[in-house]
C-alpha positions as a Markdown table, in Angstrom:
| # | Residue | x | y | z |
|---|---|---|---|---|
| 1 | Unk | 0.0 | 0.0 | 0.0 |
| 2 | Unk | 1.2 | 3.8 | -0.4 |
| 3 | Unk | 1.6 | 5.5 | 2.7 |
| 4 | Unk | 1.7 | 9.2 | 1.8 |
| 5 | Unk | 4.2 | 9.4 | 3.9 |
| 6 | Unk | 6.7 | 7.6 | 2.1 |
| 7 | Unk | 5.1 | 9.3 | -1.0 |
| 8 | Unk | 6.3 | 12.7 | 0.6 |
| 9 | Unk | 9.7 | 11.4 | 1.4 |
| 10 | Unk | 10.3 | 9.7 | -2.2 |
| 11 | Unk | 9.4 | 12.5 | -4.4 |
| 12 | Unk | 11.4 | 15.1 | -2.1 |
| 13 | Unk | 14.6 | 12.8 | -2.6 |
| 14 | Unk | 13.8 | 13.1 | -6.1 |
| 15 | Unk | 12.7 | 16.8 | -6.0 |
| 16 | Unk | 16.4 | 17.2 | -4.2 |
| 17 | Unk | 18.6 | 15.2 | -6.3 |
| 18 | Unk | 17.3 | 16.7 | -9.6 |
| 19 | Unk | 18.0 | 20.0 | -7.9 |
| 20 | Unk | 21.3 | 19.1 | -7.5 |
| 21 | Unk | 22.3 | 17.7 | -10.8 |
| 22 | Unk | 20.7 | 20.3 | -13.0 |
| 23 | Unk | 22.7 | 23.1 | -10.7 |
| 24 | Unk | 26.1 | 20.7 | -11.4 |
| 25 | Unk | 25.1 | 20.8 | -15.4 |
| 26 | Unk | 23.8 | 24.3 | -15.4 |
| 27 | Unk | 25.4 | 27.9 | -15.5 |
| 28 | Unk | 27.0 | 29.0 | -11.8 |
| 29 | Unk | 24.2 | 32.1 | -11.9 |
| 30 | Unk | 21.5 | 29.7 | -12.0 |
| 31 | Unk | 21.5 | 28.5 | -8.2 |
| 32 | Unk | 20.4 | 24.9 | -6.6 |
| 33 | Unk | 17.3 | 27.1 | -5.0 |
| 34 | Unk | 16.0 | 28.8 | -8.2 |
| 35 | Unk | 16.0 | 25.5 | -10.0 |
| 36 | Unk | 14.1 | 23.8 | -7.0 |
| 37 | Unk | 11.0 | 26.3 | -7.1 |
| 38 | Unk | 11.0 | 25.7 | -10.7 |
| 39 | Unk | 10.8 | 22.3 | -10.8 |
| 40 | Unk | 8.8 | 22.1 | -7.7 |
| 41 | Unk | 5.5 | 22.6 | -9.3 |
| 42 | Unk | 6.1 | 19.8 | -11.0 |
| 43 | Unk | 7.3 | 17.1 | -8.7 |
| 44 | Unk | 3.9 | 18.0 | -6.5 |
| 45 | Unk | 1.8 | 16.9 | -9.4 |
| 46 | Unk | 3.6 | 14.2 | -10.4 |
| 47 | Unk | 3.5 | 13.0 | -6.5 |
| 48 | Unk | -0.1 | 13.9 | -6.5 |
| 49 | Unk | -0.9 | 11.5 | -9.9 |
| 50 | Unk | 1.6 | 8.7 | -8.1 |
| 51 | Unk | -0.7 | 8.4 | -4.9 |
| 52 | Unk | -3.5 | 8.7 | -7.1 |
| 53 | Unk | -2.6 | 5.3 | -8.8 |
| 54 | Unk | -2.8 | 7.0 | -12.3 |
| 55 | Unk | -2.3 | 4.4 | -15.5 |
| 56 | Unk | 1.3 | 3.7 | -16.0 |
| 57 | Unk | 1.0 | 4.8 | -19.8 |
| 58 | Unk | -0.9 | 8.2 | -18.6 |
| 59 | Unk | 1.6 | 8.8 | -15.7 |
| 60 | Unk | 5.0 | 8.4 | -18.0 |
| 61 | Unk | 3.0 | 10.8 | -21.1 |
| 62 | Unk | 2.3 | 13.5 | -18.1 |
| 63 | Unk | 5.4 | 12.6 | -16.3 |
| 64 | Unk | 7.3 | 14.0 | -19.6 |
| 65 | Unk | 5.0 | 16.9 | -20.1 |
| 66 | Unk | 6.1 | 18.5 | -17.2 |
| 67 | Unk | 9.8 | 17.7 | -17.5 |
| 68 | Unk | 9.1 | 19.5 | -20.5 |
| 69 | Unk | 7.2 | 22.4 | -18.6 |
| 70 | Unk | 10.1 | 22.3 | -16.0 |
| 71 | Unk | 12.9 | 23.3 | -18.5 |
| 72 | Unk | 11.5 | 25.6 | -20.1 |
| 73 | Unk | 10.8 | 27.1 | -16.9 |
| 74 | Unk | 14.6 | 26.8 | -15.8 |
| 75 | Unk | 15.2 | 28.2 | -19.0 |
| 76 | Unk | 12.6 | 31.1 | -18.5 |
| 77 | Unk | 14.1 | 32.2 | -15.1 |
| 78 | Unk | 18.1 | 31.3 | -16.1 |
| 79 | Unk | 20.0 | 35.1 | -15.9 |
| 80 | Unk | 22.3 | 33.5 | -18.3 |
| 81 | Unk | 21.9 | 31.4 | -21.7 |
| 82 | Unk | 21.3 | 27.7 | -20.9 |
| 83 | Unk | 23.6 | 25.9 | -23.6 |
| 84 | Unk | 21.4 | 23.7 | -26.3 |
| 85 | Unk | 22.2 | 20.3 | -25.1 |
| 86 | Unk | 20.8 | 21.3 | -22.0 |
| 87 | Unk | 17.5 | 22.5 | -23.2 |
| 88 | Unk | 17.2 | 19.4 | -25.4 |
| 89 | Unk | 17.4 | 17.4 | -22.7 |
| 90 | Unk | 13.7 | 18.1 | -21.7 |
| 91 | Unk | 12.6 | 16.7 | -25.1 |
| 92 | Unk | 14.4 | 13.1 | -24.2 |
| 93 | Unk | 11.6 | 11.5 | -21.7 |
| 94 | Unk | 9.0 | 12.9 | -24.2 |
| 95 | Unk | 10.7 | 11.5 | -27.0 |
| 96 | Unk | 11.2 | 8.2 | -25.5 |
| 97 | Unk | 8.0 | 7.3 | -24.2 |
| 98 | Unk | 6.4 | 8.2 | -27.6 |
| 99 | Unk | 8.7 | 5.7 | -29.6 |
| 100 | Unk | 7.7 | 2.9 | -26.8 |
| 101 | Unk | 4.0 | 4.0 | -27.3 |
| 102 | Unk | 4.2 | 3.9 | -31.3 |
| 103 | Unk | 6.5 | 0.3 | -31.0 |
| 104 | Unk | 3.7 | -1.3 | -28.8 |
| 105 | Unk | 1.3 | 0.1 | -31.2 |
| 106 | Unk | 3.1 | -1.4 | -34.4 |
| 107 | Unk | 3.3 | -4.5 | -32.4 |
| 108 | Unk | -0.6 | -4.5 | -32.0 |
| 109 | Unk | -1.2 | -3.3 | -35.2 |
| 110 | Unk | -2.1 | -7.5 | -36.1 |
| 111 | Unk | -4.3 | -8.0 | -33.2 |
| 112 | Unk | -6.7 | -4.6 | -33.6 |
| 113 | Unk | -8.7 | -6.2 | -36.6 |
| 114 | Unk | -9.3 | -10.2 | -36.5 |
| 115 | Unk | -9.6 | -11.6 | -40.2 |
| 116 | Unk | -13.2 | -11.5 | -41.4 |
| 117 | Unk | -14.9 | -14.5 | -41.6 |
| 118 | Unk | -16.9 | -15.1 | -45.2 |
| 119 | Unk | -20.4 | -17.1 | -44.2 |
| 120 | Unk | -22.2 | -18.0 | -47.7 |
| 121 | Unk | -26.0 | -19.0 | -47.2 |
């Protein structure tokens, strides 16, 4: 069972460590605390949906939307240039989960339509 508790304490790890790692990888004008009320926003929904028990397909399509919304946020309140790479990067989870959702779909494709079966009378 999830304990919102442990819901709190996972996703503020999380909400910490990305905090971290983007200020390691961004500019030294863009501090640790700036990035962490950007992305905070985000990590609240995205613990909100988790104790909610949301689809994993709909969780990992939202889950990328608001990376997404995150960096360009970062990128909105950055005082200096964020290098392209680094702005990219928020298209990767959004990218990947829609070439796993168009694979699964091309593996399907066979079993959407059975074979019609021809009845003479």
């Amino acid at each position: 069972m999830r304990h919102p508790i442990d819901i709190i304490a996972m996703f503020a790890a999380i909400w910490l460590l990305a905090s971290m790692v983007l200020d390691a990888v961004t500019p030294k004008e863009l501090t640790a605390v700036m990035i962490a009320v950007a992305i905070a926003p985000a990590i609240v929904i995205t613990a909100v949906f988790y104790y909610l028990r949301c689809p994993r397909t709909d969780f990992a399509v939202m889950f990328a939307a608001l990376w997404l919304i995150s960096d360009i946020a970062i990128a909105f309140i950055s005082p200096k240039e964020l290098p392209l790479w680094l702005l990219l990067l928020g298209f990767v989870p959004a990218a990947i989960i829609g070439l796993v959702l168009h694979w699964q779909r091309f593996q399907r494709r066979h079993e959407q339509l059975p074979a019609p079966s021809v009845k003479r009378g």
